[in-house]
N, C-alpha and C positions, 0 to 999 in steps of 0.2 A: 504493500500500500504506500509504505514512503516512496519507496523507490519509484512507483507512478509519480507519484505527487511531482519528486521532482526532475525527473525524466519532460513532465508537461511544462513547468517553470523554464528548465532550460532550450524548451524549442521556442515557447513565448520570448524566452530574451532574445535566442539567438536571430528570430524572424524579425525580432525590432530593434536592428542592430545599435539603429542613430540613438535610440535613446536608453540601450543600453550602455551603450561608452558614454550618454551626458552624466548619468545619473554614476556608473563606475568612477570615472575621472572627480568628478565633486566629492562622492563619499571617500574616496584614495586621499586625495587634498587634505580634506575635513579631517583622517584621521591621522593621517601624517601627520596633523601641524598637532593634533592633542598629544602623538606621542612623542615629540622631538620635546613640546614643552613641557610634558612627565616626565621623560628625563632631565632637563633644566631643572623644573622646579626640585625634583627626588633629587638628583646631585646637591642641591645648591640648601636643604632644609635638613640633608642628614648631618650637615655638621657637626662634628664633636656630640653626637647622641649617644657613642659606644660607647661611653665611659660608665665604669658601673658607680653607678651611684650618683649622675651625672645631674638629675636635680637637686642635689645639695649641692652643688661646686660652684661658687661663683665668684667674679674679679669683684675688686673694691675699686670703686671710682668716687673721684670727689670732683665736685661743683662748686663755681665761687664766681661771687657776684660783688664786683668794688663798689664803691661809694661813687653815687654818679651816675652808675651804669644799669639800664634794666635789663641786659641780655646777662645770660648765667655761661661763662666758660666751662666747658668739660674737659677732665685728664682721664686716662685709662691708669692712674696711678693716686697713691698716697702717698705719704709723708713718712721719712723712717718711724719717726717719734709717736705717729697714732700708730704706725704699725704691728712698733712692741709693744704699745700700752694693748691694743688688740688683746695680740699673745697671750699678754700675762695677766689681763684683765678679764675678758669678756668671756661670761659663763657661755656662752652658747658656740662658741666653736669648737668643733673636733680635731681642726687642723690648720694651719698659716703656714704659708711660702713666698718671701721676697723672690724677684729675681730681677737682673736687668737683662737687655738684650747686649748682643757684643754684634761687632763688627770687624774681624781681623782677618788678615793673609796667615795660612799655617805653611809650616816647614818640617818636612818629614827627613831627621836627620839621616847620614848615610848610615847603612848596617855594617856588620859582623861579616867576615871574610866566608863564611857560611851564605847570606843570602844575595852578597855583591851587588846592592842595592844603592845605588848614586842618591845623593840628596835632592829631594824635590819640594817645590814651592808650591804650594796653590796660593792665587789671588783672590784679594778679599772677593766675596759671594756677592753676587747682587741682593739677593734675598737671606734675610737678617735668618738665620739658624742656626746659632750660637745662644748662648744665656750663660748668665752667669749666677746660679743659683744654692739657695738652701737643699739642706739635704731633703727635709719636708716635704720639698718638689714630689719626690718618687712615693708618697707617704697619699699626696692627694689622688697622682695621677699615676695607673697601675701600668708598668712595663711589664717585659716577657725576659728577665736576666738570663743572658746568655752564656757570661763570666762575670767574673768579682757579686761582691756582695754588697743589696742595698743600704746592706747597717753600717760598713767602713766604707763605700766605695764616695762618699762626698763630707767626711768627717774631720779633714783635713786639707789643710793649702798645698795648693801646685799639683792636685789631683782634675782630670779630667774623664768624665762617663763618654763611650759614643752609641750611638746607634750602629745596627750591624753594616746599615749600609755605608758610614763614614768608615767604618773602620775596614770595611774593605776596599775604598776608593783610597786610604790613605797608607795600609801596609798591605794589600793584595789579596793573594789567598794562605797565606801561615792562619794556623787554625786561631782562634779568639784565644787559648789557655797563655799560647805563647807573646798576643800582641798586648798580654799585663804587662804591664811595669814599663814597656816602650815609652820612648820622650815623646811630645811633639811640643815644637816651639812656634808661637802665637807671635803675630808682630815682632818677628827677627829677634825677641829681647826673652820672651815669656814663657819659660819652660817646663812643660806640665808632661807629668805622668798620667798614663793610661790604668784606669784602677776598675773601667768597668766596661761590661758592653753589653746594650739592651737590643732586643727585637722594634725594627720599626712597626709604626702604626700600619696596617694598610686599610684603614678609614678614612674619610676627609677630615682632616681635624686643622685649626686655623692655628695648634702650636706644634707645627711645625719641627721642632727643633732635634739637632742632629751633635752638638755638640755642650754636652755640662759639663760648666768649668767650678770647680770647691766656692763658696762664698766666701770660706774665709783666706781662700789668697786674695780678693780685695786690699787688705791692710798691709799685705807684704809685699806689693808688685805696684806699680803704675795704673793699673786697674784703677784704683782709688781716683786719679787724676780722668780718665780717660770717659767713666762712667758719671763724674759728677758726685760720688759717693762724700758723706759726711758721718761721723759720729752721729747717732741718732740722740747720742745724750747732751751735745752742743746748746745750746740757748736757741741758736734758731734752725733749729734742724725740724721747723715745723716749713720753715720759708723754702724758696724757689732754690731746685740744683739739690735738692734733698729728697728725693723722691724714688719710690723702689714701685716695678709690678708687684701684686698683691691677689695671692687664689687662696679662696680661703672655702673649708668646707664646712657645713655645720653638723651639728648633732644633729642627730635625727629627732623627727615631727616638729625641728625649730623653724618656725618663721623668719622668712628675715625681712619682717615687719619687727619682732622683738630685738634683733639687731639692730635696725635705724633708729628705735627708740634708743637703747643704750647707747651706742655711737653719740646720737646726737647730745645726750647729757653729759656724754666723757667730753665731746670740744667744749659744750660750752664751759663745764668746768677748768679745763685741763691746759684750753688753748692759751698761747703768751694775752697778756694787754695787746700790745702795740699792734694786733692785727685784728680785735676785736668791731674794728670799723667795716667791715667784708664780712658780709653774709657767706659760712659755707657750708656745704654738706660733703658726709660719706657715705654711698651706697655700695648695694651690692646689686651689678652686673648679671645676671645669670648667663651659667655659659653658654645656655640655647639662643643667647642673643647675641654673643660675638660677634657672630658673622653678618649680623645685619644692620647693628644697632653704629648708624653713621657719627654720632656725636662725640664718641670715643676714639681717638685715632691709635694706633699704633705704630710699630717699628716690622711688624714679622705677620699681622692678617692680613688677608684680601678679602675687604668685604663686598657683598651682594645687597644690590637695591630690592629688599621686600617689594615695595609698592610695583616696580619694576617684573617681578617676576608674578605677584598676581593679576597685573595690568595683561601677563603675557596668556593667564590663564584664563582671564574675562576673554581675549580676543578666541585664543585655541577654540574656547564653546561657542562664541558666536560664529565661527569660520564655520563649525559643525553643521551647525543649528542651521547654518544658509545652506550650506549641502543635503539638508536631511527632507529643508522646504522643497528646494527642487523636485528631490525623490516624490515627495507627498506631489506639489502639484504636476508633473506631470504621470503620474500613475493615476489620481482623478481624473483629469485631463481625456486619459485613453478610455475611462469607463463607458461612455454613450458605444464606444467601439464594441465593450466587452459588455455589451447589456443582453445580446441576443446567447453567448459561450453562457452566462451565469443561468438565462433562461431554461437554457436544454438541460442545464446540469441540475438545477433544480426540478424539473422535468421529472428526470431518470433516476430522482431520487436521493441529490446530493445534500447534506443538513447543511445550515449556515455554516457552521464550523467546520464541515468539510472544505466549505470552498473558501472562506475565510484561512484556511493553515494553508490552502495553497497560492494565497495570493502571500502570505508571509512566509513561504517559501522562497518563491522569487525575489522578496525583499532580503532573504536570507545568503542565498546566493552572488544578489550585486555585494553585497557587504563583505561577504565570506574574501569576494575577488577582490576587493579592496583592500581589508587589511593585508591579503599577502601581498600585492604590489607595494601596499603602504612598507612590508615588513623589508622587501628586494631593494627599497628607493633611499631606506633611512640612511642611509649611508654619504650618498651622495647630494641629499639634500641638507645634511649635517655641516658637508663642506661646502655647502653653498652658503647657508647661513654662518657661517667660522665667528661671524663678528659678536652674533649671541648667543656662543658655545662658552660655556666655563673653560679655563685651562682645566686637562685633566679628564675629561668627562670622552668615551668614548663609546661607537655605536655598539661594542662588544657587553655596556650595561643592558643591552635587550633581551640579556641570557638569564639576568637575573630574575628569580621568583615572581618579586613583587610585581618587575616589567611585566612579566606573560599576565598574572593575574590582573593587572591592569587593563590587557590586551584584552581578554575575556572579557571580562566585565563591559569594554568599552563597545566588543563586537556587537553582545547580547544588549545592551542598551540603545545603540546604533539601528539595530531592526528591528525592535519596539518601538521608537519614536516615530524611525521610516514607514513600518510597516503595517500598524496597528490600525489606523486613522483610514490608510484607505482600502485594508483589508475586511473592517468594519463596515464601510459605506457600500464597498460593491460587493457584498457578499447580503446586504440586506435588502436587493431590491425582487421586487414580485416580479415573479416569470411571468402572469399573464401583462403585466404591463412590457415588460421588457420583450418579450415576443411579438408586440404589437408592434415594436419602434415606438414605444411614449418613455422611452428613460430622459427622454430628455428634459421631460418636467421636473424629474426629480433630482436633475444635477445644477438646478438653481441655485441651492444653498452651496452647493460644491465652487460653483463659479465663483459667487461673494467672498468664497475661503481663499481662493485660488487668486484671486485680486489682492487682498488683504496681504495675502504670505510675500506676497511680489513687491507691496510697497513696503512691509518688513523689510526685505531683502535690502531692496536701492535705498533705504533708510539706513540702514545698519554701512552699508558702500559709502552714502552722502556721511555721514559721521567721519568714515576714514578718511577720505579727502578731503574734508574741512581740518583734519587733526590734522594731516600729514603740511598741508600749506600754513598754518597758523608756527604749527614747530619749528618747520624750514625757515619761517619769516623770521621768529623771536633768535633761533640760531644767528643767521645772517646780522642781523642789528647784533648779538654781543661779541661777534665777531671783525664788525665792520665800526661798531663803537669809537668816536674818540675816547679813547680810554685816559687823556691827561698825559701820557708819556709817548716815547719811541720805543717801538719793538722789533722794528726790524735790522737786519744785519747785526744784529745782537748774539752773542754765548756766554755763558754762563758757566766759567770751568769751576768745577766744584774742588774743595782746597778742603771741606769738613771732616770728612773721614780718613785723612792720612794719617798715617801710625802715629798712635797715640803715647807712646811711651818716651818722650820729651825730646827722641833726638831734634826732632825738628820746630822752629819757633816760627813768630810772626816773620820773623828775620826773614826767613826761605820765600814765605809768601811773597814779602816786599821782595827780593831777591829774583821772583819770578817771574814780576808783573813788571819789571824793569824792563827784564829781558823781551817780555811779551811785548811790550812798545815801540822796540827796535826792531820788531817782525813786518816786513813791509806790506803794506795792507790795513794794519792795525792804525786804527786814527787816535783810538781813547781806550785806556785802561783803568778800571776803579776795582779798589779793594773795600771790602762789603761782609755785612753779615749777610744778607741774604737781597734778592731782586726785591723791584718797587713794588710788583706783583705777584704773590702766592699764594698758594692754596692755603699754607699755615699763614696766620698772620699773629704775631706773638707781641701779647701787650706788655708792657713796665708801668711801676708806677712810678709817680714824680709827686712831690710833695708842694701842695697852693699854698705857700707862705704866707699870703693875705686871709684866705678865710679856714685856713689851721685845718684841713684835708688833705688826706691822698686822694689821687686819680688814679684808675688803669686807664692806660692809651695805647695805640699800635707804633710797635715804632721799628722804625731801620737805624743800623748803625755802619757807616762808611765814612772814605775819605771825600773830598772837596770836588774829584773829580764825578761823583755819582751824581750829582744832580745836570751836568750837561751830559753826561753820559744818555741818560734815558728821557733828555730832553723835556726838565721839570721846569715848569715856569714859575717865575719869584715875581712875585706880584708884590711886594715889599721888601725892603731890604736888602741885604744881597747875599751871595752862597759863602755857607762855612767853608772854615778853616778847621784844621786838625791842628792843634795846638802841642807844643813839646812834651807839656805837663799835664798827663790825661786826667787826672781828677779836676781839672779845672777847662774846659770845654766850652764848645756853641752848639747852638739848638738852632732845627727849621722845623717848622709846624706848617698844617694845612689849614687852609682855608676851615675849615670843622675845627680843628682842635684852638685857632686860635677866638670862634664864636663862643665855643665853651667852654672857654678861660676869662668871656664875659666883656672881649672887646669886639665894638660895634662897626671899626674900622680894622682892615687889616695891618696899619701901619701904625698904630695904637702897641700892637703886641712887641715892637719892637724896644729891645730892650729889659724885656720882662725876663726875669732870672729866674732858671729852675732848676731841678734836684731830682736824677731821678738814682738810686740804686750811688753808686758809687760817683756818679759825673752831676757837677752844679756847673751854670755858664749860663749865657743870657740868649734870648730869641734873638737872633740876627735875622732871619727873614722869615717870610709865609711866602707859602708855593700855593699857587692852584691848587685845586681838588681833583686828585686823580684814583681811579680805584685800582685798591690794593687787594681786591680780592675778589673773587665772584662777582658777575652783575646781582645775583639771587640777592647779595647782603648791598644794605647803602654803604654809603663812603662812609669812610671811620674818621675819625680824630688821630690824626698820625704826626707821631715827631722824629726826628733824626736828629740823631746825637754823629759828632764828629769825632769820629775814635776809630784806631786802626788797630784797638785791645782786642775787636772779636771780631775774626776773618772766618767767613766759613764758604767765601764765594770772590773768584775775582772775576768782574763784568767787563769784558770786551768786546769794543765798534770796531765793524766790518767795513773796508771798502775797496768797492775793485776796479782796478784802473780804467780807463776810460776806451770804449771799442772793446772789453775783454768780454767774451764770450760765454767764459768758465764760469766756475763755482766757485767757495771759499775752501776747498779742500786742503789747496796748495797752502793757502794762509793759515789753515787747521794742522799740516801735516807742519810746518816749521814749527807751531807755537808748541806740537806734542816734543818734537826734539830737544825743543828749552824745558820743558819738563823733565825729562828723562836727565836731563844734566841735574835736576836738585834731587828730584825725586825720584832715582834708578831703581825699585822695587817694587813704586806704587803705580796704580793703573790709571792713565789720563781719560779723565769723563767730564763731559761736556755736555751740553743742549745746547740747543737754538731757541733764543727767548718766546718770538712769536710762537713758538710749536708748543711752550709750558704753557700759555695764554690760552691755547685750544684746546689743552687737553682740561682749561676750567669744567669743559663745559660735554664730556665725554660722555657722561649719561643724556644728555640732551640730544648728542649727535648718534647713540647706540638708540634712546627711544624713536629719532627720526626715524631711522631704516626700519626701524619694528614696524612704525608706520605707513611704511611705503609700501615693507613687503605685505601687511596686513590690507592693505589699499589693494593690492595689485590680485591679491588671491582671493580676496572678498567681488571686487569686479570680474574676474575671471569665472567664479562658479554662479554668480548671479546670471553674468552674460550668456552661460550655457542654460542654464535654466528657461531663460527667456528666449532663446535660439529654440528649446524645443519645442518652445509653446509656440512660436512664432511656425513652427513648421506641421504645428497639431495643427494649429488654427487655419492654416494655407491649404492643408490636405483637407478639412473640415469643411471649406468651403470654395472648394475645386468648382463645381457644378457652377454655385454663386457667380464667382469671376467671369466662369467663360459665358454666363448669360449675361452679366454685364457689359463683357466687351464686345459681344454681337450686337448690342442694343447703342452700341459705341462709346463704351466709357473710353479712355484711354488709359495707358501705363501708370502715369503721376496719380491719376484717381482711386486705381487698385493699391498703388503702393502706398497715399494716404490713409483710405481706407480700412489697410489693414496695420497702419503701426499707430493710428491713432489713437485705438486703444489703450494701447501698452504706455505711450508719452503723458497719456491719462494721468495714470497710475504712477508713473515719475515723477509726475509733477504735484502730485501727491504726497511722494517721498517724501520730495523737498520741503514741501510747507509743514512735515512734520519733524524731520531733521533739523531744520536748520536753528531753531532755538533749542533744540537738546545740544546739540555741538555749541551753541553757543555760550550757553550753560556751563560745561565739561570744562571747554577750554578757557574761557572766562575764571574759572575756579582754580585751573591748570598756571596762569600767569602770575596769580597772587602770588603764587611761592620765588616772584623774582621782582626786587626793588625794582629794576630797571626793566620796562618790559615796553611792547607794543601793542599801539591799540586795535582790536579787531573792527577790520573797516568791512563795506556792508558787499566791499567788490569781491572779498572770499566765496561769500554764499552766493554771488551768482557764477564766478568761475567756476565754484563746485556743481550747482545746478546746471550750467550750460556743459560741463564736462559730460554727470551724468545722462543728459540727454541727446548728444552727440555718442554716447557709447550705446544707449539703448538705442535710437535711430539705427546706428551702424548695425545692430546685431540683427533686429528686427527686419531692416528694409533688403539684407540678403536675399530674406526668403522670400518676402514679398514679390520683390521683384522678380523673383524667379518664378512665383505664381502667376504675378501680370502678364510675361512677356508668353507664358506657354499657350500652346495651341488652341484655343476654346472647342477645337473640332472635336478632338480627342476628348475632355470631358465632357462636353455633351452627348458625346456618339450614346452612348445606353439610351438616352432619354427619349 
């Protein structure tokens, strides 16, 4: 009996090919995109879920908000000084672990005349996986010990733990028993024994890390220097540069609501005076939220836009959901056709349910073909879309459990939706009507659904093209923004992370930048804490001697030539000097920092003497307002202190001779050679300014293509949809036509005639679209200070779009009905 059932299915499909490949190709689509984004989202939410016991685990992070200020800064970090009062105070935790992250080149000395193994270097890692942590570490988070023991192997300085995979990339294949007690030396200077080797993770986990170094060689190595590190017992080892990562587990059935309660009575007890002006807090992180939670930065995550990956998953079921309409309307669609098969069937005795499971056989069928196509394409469509693949994430997760049982679920819900609706409707009509030729009364309701689904459809399309033009717009403006400075012909050699263990000083820096200015091409050199422009934008405070407060403010700290260098305009005053005697300095402030210091002119502030951190010196000028950060945030209140105490960036302008053709490679490759003279072991790393400026705005330019490609697939299974109704309705009324053009309609008439309809219905869309998109996207800009305003020529671009695409689809067939012979369809008559 099955086996008729779908023996009859498959000659049904096979006889109506056109609209078996519409309705295949849309459901293929539809479940493609569900399961590319199941894997996305399944990658990107198991993070660090393995960990047993992984709802007690979480980071301590603190919040602090200055005097002045109503935004609240976040660290992914504490203070040494609450960290041990933590420890040794707070009834509710089980477990505490400082760590910091590290950044070094290792050195794997040479061996024993046994393994004739030469000395080898690696360079520092781009991706932070090193820490330099308590032994407690291993105490939160459960390894797989391979060798050494976790009770000595971190109880001790100049001890370092690896992962199995470091320690085979670093002494080869000698078995782990043997590679205890080996040296490896850290930044040319730091020489640590090998005491332990754990099993790496193979979960996604965001700590990452491959090498623990003892915590307590902190106090006997440069370490101390390099990391920032203080006595936690100091007087102000609560302030800035005192700061350790912090996991902390709690006892079990604790809240850690009863944690933020104590926490918050130990600062306010505990914390110094002098900072009692600054509202702060310390929370607890949960580690389910690492990976997504944007407010926390760190050294060693990569994290994932949540909003971003459910946005991915709204879209996946709406792409469905328009594939699943087609199915439904053009299988009503064929019913007037199938009124006289259901008749006879009924007839000879067939129950509703009979003929009902064989119209949802054929629905079972196109689906069945889809997901295997879907299953043959994942692959290739993966590397198509590469820009919204997680690193990491490969199509070989489709083997996994949960993938197939998704698969399943998604098959069997797929042919319910598709095929319930109108195995229901043609499975309930009465043979003697249906034998008569009167189905067609009763496909009136069908027709009103069948209208309805179509303006859902170019609704749900009209949405994506209004979202994909309003993105691309707001992109272009913060791209194309005066931004207050120059960005171009700009790099940014990064001078921050060269080995830390003191051989090298400012000295080298200045040393460097000398040389770089005598590289031909080079126009201007500045030594810098960091560009005018960053992602980080890191406040100081500075003390108002007139009304007896501190401020937090954003500030850079450089030499004299930084403000021609990125082309700052001084609207007052004129540009600092770098003075002999750095506790005694000059200030330039912006346009913002000099209003909320309460002058009403910009040339009022000149003069005005301030204090921030170790440097006092007076306002020599106000620059323009230029943004230092994100369009998303306004301009800040920014000052620049003239100090050449903290270099972590030197800024060099580009130029290339005149008629030259080239690049600035040639200019790139001299300035790495003057590198390699100061700094022969460390690796030369650069950017091009304009390129950090763009990557502001990286999710913006990754939600665009979401956009595009959600645009382009949503109009693709719509437009077959409506191709097949355009070619039901042409074959519906074949007779029609050719008695119209005997009676002399002409071609334009029939081709109007028959896509009028349908433009109906589009334009129906639109009047319903267009204030939902309006809506969305409208709600979509708030989240950026600087934005653009949505003009009223979107919504008709996007309506004239969609009506030139349905036109186009529509008047194919049409005209292929106009132009045919009348002879031929009249002949029966």
């Amino acid at each position: 009996m099955l086996t008729n059932y779908f023996k009859i299915a498959l000659r049904y499909l096979i006889k109506n090919k056109v609209y078996t490949i519409i309705n295949i190709a849309g459901i293929t689509i539809g479940i493609s995109t569900c399961l590319v984004v199941y894997l996305i989202s399944g990658f990107e939410l198991s993070y660090d879920r393995f960990h047993s016991d992984n709802v007690r685990i979480y980071r301590a992070v603190s919040s602090t908000q200055d005097p002045g200020n109503t935004d609240w800064g976040y660290e992914p970090v504490i203070s040494l000084a609450s960290s041990h009062i933590i420890r040794d105070e707070c009834p509710a935790i089980e477990q505490i672990a400082n760590f910091y992250s590290y950044h070094a080149s290792v050195t794997i000395p040479g061996h024993d005349n046994k393994t004739k193994r030469p000395e080898v270097k690696y360079e520092q890692a781009k991706v932070y996986d090193m820490i330099v942590a308590e032994p407690e570490y291993f105490n939160i988070f459960q390894y797989k010990w391979l060798a050494g023991s976790p009770i000595t192997a971190m109880n001790k300085p100049f001890k370092v733990v690896l992962t199995e995979s470091k320690a085979k990339k670093y002494f080869g294949s000698i078995s782990f028993t043997e590679i205890i007690g080996k040296q490896l030396i850290y930044d040319d200077s730091l020489r640590l024994t090998v005491s332990g080797i754990v099993k790496d993770w193979n979960k996604n986990t965001d700590l990452n890390f491959k090498d623990f170094i003892s915590y307590s060689t902190i106090k006997f190595s440069f370490l101390k220097n390099a990391i920032g590190f203080d006595d936690p017992n100091e007087p102000d080892s609560w302030g800035e540069g005192n700061y350790s990562q912090t996991y902390i587990k709690l006892k079990k059935e604790i809240q850690p609501l009863s944690f933020n309660t104590w926490v918050a009575n130990m600062i306010r007890n505990r914390r110094p005076v002098n900072m009692q002006g600054e509202k702060f807090r310390i929370n607890l992180q949960p580690l389910s939220t690492l990976h997504f939670d944007e407010k926390y930065g760190d050294y060693y995550s990569r994290q994932a836009h949540l909003p971003t990956i459910y946005g991915l998953m709204g879209i996946a079921t709406f792409i469905l959901i328009i594939a699943v309409i087609n199915f439904i309307n053009l299988s009503t669609a064929q019913s007037i056709r199938r009124a006289k098969e259901i008749g006879i069937r009924k007839v000879l005795g067939s129950y509703r349910k009979n003929i009902a499971f064989q119209f949802l056989s054929e629905t079972g069928i196109v689906v069945l073909f889809a997901v295997i196509l879907s299953i043959l394409i994942i692959k290739p469509v993966m590397v198509s879309f590469q820009v919204f693949m997680p690193a990491g994430l490969e199509p070989g997760e489709l083997l996994n459990v949960s993938t197939l049982l998704f698969l399943i679920i998604l098959t069997v819900l797929t042919i319910l939706l598709a095929g319930l609706y109108p195995a229901s409707v043609l499975s309930s009509y009465a043979p003697s009507l249906s034998l008569k030729g009167l189905a067609t009364g009763i496909s009136n309701q069908k027709y009103y659904l069948r209208k309805s689904l179509i303006v859902f459809q170019f609704a749900v399309s009209l949405f994506f093209i209004v979202a994909t033009i309003i993105i691309g717009e707001q992109i272009k403006y913060m791209l194309n923004k005066d931004l207050g400075f120059n960005k171009n012909a700009l790099v940014n050699i990064n001078v921050r992370y060269i080995n830390p263990n003191l051989r090298y000083t400012n000295a080298n820096k200045e040393l460097l930048a000398n040389k770089i200015r005598k590289v031909a091409g080079v126009s201007m050199v500045s030594l810098n804490l960091m560009p005018v422009a960053l992602g980080w934008n890191p406040t100081f405070k500075f003390k108002d001697k007139e009304k007896g407060t501190e401020r937090a403010l954003s500030c850079r700290m450089a030499d004299e030539n930084y403000v021609p260098l990125y082309g700052l305009k001084i609207i007052a005053g004129r540009n600092m000097m770098v003075p002999k005697n750095d506790s005694m300095t000059e200030f330039l402030v912006n346009e913002s920092c000099a209003k909320q210091l309460g002058f009403k002119q910009p040339s009022e502030a000149i003069g005005y003497m301030m204090t921030s951190s170790s440097w006092t010196g007076p306002i020599v000028g106000v620059l323009a307002d230029f943004y230092s950060q994100s369009l998303q945030k306004p301009i800040s209140p920014l000052f620049i202190i003239a100090t050449k105490a903290s270099i972590w960036s030197i800024g060099v302008k580009m130029v290339l001779p005149e008629n030259h053709n080239g690049n600035f490679k040639s200019i790139l490759t001299n300035i790495e050679k003057d590198w390699k003279e100061i700094y022969p072991t460390e690796k030369f790393e650069y950017s091009f300014f304009n390129e950090d400026i763009a990557r502001f705005y990286d999710e913006e330019q990754k939600n665009s293509k979401i956009m595009n490609a959600s645009m382009g697939i949503s109009i693709f299974i719509s437009c077959m949809g409506l191709f097949g109704l355009a070619t039901f309705t042409a074959g519906q009324r074949t007779k029609e036509i050719g008695i119209r053009k005997v009676l002399g309609a002409t071609v334009s008439d029939i081709v109007s005639m028959l896509s009028k309809q349908f433009l109906k219905l589009v334009l129906i869309s639109i009047i319903i679209a267009s204030p939902v998109s309006w809506y969305f996207m409208h709600k979509w800009l708030q989240d950026y200070a600087y934005r653009i305003n949505i003009s009223w020529w979107v919504f008709v671009l996007a309506g004239l779009g969609a009506i030139l695409i349905a036109l186009f689809t529509v008047s194919f067939q049409a005209i292929k009905a106009a132009i045919a012979n009348p002879i031929q369809s009249l002949r029966t008559e």
